[in-house]
N, CA, C and O atoms as a Maestro MAE file, in Angstrom:
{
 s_m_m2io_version
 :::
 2.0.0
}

f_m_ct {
 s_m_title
 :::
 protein
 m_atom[264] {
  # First column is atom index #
  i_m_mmod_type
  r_m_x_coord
  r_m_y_coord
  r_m_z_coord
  i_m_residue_number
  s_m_chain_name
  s_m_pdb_residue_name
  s_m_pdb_atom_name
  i_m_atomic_number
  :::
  1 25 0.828 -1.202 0.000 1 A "UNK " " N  " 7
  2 3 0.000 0.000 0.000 1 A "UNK " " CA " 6
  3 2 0.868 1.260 0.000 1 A "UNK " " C  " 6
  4 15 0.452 2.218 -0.651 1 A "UNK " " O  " 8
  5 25 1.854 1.350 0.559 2 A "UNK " " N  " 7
  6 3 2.926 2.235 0.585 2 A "UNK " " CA " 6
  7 2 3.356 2.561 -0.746 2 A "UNK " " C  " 6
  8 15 3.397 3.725 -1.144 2 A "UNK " " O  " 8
  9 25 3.747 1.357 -1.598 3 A "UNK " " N  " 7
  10 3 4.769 2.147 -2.436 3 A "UNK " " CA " 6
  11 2 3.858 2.447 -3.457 3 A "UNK " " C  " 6
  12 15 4.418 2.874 -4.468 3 A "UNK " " O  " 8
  13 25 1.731 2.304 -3.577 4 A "UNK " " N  " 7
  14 3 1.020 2.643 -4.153 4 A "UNK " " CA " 6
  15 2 0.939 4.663 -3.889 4 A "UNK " " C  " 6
  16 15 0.807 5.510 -4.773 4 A "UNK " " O  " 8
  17 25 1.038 4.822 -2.793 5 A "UNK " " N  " 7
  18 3 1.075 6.113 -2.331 5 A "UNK " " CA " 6
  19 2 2.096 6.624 -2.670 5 A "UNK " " C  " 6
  20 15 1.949 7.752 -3.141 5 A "UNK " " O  " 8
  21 25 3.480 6.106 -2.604 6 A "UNK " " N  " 7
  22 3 4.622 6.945 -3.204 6 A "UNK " " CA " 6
  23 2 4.330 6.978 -4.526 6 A "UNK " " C  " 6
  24 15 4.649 7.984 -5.161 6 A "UNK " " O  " 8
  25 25 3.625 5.806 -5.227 7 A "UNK " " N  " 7
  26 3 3.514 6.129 -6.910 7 A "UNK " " CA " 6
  27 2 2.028 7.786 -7.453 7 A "UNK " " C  " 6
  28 15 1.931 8.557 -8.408 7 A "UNK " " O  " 8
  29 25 1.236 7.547 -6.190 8 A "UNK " " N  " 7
  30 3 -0.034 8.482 -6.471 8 A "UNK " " CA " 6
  31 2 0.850 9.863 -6.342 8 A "UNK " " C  " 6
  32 15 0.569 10.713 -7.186 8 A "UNK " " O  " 8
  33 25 1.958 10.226 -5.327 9 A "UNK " " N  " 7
  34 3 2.109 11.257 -5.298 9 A "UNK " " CA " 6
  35 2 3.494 11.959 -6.111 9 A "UNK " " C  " 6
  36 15 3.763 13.157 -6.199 9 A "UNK " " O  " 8
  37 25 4.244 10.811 -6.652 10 A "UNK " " N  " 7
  38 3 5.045 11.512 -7.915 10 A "UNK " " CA " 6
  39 2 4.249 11.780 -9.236 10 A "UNK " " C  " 6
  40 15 4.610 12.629 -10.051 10 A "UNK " " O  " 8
  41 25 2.787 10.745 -9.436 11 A "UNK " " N  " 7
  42 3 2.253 11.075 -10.395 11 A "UNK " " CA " 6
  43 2 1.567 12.497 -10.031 11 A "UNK " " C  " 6
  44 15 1.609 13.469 -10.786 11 A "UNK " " O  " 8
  45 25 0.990 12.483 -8.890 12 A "UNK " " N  " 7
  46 3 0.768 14.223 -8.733 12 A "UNK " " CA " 6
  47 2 1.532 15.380 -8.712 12 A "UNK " " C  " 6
  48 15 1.161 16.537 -8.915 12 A "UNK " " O  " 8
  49 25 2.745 14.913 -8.421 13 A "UNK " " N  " 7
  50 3 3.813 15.806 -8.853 13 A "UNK " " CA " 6
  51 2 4.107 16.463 -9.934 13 A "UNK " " C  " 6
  52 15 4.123 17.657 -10.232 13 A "UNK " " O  " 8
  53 25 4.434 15.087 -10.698 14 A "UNK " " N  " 7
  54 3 4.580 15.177 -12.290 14 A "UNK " " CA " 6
  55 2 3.636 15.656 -12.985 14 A "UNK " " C  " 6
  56 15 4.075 16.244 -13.973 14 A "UNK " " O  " 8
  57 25 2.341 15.664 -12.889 15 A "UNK " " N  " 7
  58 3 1.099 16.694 -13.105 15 A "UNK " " CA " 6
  59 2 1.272 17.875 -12.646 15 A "UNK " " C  " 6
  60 15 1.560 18.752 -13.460 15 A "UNK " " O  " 8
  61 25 1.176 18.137 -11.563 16 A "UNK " " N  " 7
  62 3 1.242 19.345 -11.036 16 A "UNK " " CA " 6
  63 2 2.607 20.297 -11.656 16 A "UNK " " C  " 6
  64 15 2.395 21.502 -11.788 16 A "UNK " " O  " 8
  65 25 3.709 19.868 -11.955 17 A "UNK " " N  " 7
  66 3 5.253 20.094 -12.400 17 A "UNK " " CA " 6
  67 2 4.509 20.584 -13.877 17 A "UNK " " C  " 6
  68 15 4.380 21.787 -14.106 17 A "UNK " " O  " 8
  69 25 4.039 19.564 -14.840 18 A "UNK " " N  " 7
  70 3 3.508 20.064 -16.194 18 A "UNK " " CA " 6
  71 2 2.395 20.655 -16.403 18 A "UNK " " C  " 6
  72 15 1.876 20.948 -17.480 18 A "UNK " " O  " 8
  73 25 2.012 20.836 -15.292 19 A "UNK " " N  " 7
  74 3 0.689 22.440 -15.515 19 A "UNK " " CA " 6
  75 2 1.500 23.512 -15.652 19 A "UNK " " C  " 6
  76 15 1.741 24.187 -16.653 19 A "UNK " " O  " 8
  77 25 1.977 23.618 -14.317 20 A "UNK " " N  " 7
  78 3 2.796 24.801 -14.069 20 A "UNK " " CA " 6
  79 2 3.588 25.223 -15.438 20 A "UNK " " C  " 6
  80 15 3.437 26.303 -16.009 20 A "UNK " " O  " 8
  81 25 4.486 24.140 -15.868 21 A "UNK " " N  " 7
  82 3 5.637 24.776 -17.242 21 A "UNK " " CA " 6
  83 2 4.313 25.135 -18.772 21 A "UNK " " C  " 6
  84 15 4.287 26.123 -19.507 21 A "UNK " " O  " 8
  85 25 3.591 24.179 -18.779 22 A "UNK " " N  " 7
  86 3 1.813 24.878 -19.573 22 A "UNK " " CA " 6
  87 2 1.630 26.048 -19.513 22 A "UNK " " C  " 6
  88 15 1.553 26.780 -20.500 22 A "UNK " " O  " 8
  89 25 1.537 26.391 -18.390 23 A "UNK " " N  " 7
  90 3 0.953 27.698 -18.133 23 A "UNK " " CA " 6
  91 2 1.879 28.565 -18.124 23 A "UNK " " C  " 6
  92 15 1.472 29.691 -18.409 23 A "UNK " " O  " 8
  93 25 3.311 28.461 -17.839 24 A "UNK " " N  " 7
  94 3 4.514 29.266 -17.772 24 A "UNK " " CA " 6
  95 2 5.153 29.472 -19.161 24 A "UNK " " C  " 6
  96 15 5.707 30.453 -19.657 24 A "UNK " " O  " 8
  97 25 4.855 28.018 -19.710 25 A "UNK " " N  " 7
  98 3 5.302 28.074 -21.241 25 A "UNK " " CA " 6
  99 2 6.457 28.390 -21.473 25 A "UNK " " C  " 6
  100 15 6.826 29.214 -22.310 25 A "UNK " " O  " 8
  101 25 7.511 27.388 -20.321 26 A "UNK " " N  " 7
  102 3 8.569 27.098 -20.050 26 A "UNK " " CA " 6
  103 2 8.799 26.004 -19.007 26 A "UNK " " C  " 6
  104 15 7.857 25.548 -18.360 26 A "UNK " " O  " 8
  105 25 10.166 25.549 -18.834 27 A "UNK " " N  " 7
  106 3 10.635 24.718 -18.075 27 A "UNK " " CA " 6
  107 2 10.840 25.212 -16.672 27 A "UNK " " C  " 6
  108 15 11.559 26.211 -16.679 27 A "UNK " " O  " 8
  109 25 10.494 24.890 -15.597 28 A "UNK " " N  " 7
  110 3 10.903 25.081 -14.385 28 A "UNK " " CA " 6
  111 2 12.676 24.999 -13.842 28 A "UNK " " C  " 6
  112 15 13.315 23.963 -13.659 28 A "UNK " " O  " 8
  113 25 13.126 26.295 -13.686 29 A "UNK " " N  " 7
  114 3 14.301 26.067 -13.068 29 A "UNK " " CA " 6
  115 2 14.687 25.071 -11.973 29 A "UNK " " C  " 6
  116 15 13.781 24.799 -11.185 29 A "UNK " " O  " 8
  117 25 15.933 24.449 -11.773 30 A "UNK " " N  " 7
  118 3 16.006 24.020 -10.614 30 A "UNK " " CA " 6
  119 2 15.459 24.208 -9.093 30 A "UNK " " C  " 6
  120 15 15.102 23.361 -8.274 30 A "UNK " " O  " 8
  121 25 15.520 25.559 -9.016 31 A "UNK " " N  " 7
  122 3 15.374 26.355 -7.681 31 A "UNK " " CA " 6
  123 2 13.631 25.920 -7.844 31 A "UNK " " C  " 6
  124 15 13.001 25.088 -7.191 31 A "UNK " " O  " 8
  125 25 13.331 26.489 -8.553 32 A "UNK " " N  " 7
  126 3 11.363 26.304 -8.832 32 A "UNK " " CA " 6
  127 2 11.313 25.224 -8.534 32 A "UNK " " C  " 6
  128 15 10.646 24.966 -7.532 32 A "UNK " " O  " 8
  129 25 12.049 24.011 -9.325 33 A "UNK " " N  " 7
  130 3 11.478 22.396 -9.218 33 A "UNK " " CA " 6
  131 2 11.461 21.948 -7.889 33 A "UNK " " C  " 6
  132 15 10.564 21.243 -7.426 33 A "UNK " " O  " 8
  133 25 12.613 22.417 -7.161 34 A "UNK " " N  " 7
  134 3 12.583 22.242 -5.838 34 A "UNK " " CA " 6
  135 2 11.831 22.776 -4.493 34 A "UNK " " C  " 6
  136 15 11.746 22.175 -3.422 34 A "UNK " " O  " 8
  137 25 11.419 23.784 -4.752 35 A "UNK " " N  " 7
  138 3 10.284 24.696 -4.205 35 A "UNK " " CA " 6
  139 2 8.998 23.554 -4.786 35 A "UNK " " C  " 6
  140 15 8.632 22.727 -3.951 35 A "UNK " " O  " 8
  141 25 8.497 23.519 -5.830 36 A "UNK " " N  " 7
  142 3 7.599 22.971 -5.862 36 A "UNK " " CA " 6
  143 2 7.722 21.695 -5.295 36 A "UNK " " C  " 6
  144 15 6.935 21.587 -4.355 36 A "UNK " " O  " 8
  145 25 8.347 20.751 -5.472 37 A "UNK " " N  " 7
  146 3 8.336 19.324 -4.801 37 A "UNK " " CA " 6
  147 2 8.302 19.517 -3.416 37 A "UNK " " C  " 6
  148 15 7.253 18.970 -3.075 37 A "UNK " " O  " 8
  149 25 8.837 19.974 -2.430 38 A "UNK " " N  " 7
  150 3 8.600 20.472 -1.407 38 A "UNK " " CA " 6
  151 2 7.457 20.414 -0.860 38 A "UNK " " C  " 6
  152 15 6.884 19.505 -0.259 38 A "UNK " " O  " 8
  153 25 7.084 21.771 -1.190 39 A "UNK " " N  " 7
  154 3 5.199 22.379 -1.228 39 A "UNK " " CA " 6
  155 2 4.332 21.268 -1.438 39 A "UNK " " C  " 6
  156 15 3.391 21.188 -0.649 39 A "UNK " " O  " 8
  157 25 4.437 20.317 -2.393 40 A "UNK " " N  " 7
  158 3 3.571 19.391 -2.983 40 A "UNK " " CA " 6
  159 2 3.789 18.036 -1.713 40 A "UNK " " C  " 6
  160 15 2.881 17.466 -1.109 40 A "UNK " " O  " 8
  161 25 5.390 17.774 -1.578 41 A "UNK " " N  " 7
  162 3 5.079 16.748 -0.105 41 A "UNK " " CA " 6
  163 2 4.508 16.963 0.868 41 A "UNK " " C  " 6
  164 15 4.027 16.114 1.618 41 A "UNK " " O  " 8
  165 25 4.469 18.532 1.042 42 A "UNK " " N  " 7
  166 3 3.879 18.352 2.521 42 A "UNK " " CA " 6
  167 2 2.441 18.218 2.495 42 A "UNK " " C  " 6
  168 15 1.951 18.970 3.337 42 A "UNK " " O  " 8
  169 25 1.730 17.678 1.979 43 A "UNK " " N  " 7
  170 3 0.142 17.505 1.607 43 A "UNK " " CA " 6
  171 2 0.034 16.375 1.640 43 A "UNK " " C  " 6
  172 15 0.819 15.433 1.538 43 A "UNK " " O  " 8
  173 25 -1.170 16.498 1.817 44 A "UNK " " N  " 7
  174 3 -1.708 14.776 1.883 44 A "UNK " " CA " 6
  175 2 -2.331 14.563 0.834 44 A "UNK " " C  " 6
  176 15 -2.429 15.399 -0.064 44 A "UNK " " O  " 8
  177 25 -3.025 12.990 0.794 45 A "UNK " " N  " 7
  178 3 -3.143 12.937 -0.744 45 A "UNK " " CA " 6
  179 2 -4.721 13.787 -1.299 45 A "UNK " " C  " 6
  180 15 -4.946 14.078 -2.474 45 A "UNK " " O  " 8
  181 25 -5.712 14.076 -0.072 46 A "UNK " " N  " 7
  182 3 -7.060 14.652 -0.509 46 A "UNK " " CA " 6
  183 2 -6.081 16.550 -1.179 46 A "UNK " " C  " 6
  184 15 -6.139 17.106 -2.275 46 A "UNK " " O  " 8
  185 25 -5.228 16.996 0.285 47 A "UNK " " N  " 7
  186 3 -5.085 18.095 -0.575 47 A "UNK " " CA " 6
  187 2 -4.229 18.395 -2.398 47 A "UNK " " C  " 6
  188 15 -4.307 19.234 -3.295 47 A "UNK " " O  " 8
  189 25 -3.409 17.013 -2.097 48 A "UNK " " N  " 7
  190 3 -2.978 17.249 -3.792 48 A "UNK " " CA " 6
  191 2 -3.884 16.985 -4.738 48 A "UNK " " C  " 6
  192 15 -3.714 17.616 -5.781 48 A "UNK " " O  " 8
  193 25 -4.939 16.134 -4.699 49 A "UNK " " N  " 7
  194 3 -6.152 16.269 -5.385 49 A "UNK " " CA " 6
  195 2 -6.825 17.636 -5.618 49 A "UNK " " C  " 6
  196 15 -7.307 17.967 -6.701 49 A "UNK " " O  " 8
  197 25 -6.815 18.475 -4.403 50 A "UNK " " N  " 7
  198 3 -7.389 19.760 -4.889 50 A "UNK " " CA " 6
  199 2 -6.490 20.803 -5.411 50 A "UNK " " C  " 6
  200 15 -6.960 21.734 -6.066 50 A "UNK " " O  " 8
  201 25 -5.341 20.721 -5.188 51 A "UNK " " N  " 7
  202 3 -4.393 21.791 -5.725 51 A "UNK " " CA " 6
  203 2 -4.114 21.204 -7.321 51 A "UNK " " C  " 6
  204 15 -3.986 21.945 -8.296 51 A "UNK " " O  " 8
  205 25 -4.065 20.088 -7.350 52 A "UNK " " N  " 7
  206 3 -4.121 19.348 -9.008 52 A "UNK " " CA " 6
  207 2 -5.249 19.872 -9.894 52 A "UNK " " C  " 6
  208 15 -5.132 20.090 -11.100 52 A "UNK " " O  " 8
  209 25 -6.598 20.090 -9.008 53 A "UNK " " N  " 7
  210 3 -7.622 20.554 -10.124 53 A "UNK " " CA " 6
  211 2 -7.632 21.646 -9.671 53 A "UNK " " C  " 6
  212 15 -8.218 22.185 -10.610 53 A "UNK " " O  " 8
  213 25 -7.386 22.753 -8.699 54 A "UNK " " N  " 7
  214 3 -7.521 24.015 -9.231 54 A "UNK " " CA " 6
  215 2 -6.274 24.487 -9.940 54 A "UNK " " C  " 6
  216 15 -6.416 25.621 -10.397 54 A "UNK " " O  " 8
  217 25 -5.026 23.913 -10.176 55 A "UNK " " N  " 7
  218 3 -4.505 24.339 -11.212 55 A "UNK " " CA " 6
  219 2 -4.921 23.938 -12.098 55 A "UNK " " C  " 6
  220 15 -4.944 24.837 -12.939 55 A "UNK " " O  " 8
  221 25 -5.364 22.920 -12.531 56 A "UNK " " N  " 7
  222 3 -6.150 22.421 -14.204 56 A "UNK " " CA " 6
  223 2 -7.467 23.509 -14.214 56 A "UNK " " C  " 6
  224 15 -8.000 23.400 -15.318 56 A "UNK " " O  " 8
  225 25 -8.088 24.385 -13.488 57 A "UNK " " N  " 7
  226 3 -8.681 24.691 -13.813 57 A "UNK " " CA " 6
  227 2 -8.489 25.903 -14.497 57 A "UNK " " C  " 6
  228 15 -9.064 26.386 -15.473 57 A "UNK " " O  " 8
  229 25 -6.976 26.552 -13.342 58 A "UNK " " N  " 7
  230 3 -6.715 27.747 -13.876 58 A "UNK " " CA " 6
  231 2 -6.173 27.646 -15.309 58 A "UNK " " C  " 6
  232 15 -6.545 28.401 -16.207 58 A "UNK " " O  " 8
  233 25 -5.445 26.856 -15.436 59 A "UNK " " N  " 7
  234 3 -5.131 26.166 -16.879 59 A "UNK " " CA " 6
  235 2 -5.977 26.849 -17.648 59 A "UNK " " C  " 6
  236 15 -5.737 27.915 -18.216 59 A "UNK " " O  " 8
  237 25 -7.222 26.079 -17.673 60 A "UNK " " N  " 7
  238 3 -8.250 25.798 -18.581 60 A "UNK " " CA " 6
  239 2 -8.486 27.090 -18.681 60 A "UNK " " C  " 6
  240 15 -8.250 27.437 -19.838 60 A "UNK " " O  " 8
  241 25 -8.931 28.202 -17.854 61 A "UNK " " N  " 7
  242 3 -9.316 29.107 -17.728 61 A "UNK " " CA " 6
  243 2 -8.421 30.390 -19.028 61 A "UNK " " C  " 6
  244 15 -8.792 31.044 -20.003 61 A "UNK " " O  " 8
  245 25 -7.054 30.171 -18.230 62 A "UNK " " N  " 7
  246 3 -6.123 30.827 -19.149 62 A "UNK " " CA " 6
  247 2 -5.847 30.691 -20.474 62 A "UNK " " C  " 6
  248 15 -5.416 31.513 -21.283 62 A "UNK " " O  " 8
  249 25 -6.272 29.092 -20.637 63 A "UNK " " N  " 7
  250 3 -6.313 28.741 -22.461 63 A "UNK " " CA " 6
  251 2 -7.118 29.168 -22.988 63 A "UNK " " C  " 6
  252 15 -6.949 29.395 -24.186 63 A "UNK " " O  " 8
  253 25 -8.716 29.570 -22.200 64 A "UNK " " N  " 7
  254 3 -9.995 30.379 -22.921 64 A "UNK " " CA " 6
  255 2 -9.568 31.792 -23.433 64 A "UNK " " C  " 6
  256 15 -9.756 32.155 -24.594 64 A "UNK " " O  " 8
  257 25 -8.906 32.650 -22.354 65 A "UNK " " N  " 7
  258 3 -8.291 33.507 -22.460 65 A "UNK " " CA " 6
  259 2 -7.720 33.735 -23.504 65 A "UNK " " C  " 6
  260 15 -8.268 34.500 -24.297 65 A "UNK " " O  " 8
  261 25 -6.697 33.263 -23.763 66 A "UNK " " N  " 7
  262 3 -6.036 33.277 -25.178 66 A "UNK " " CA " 6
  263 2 -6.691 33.058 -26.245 66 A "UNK " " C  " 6
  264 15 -6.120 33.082 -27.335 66 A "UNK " " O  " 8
  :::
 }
 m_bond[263] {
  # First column is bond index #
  i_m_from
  i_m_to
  i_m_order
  :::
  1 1 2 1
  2 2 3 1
  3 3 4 2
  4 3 5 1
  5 5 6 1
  6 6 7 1
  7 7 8 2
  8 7 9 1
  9 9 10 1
  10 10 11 1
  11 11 12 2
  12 11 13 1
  13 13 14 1
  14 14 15 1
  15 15 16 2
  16 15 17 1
  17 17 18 1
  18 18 19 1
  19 19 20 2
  20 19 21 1
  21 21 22 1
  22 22 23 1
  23 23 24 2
  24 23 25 1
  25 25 26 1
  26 26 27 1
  27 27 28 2
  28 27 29 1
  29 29 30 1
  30 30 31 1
  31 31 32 2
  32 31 33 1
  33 33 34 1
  34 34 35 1
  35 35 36 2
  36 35 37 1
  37 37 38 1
  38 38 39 1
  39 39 40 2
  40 39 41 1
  41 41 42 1
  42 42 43 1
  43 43 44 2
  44 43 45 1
  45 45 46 1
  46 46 47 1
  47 47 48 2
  48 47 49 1
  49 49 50 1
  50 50 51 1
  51 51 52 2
  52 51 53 1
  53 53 54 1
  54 54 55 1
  55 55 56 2
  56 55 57 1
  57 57 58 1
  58 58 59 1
  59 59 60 2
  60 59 61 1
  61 61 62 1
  62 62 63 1
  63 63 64 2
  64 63 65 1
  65 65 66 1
  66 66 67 1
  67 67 68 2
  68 67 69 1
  69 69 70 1
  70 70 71 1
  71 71 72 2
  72 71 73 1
  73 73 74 1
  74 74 75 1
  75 75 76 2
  76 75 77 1
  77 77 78 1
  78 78 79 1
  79 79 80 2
  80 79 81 1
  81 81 82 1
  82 82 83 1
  83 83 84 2
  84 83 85 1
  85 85 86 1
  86 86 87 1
  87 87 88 2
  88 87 89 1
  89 89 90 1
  90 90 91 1
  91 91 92 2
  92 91 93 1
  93 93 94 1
  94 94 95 1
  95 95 96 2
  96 95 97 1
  97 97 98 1
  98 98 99 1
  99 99 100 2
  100 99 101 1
  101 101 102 1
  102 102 103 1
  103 103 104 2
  104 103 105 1
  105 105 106 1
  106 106 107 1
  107 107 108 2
  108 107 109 1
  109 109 110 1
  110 110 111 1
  111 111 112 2
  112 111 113 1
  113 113 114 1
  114 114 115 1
  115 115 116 2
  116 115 117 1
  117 117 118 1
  118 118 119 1
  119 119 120 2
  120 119 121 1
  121 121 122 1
  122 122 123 1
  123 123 124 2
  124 123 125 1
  125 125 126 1
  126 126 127 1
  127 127 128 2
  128 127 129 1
  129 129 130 1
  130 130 131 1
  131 131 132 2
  132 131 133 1
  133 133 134 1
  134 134 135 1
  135 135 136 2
  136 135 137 1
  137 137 138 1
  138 138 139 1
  139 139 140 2
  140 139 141 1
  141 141 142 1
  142 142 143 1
  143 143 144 2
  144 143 145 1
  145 145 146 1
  146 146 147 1
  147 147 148 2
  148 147 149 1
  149 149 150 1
  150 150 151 1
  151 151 152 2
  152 151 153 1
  153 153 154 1
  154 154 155 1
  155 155 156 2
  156 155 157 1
  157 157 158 1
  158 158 159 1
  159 159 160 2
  160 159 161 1
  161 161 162 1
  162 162 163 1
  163 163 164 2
  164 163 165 1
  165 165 166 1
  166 166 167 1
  167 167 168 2
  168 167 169 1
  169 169 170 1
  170 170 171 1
  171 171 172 2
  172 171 173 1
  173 173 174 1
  174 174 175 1
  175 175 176 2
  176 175 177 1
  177 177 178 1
  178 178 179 1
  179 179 180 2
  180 179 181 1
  181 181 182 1
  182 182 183 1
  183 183 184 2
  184 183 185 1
  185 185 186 1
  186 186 187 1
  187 187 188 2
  188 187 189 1
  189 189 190 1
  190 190 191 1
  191 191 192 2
  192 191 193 1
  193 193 194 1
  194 194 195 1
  195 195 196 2
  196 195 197 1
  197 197 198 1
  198 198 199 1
  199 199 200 2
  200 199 201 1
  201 201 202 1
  202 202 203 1
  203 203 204 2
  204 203 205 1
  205 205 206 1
  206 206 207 1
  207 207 208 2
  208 207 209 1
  209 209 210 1
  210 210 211 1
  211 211 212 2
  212 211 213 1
  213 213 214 1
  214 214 215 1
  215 215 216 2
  216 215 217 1
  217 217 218 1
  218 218 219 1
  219 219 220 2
  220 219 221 1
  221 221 222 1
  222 222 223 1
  223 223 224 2
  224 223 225 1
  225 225 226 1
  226 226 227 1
  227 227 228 2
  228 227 229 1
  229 229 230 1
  230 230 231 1
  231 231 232 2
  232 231 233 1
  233 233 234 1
  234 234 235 1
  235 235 236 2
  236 235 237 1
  237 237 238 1
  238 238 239 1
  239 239 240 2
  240 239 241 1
  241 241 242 1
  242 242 243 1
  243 243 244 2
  244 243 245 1
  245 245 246 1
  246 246 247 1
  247 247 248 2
  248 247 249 1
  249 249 250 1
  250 250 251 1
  251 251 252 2
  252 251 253 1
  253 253 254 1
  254 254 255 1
  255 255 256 2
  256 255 257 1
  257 257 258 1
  258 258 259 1
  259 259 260 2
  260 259 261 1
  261 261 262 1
  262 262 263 1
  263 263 264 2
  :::
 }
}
């Protein structure tokens, strides 16, 4: 069950990592990548679920935009 949870939360990572460069419309520096991984461990898995879709939303939002 463990190493199911370490897999849910690099895949939320790795989501969360390619919104961000989407929306930046660039690559995340080192310093950023590390700030973000950070931020993103200290959550549990209900809150990376919600920070995953309100960035997909802002996403979405910003692609209307354009």
């Amino acid at each position: 069950m463990m190493e199911h949870q370490t897999e849910d939360r690099a895949y939320t990572l790795d989501e969360i990592h390619g919104l961000l460069e989407s929306g930046l419309q660039r690559e995340l520096n080192p310093k950023e990548n590390g700030i973000v991984s950070k931020w993103i461990a200290s959550f549990d898995k209900e809150d990376r679920i919600v920070v995953l879709n309100m960035f997909k939303e802002l996403l979405n939002k910003h692609k209307r935009i354009d």
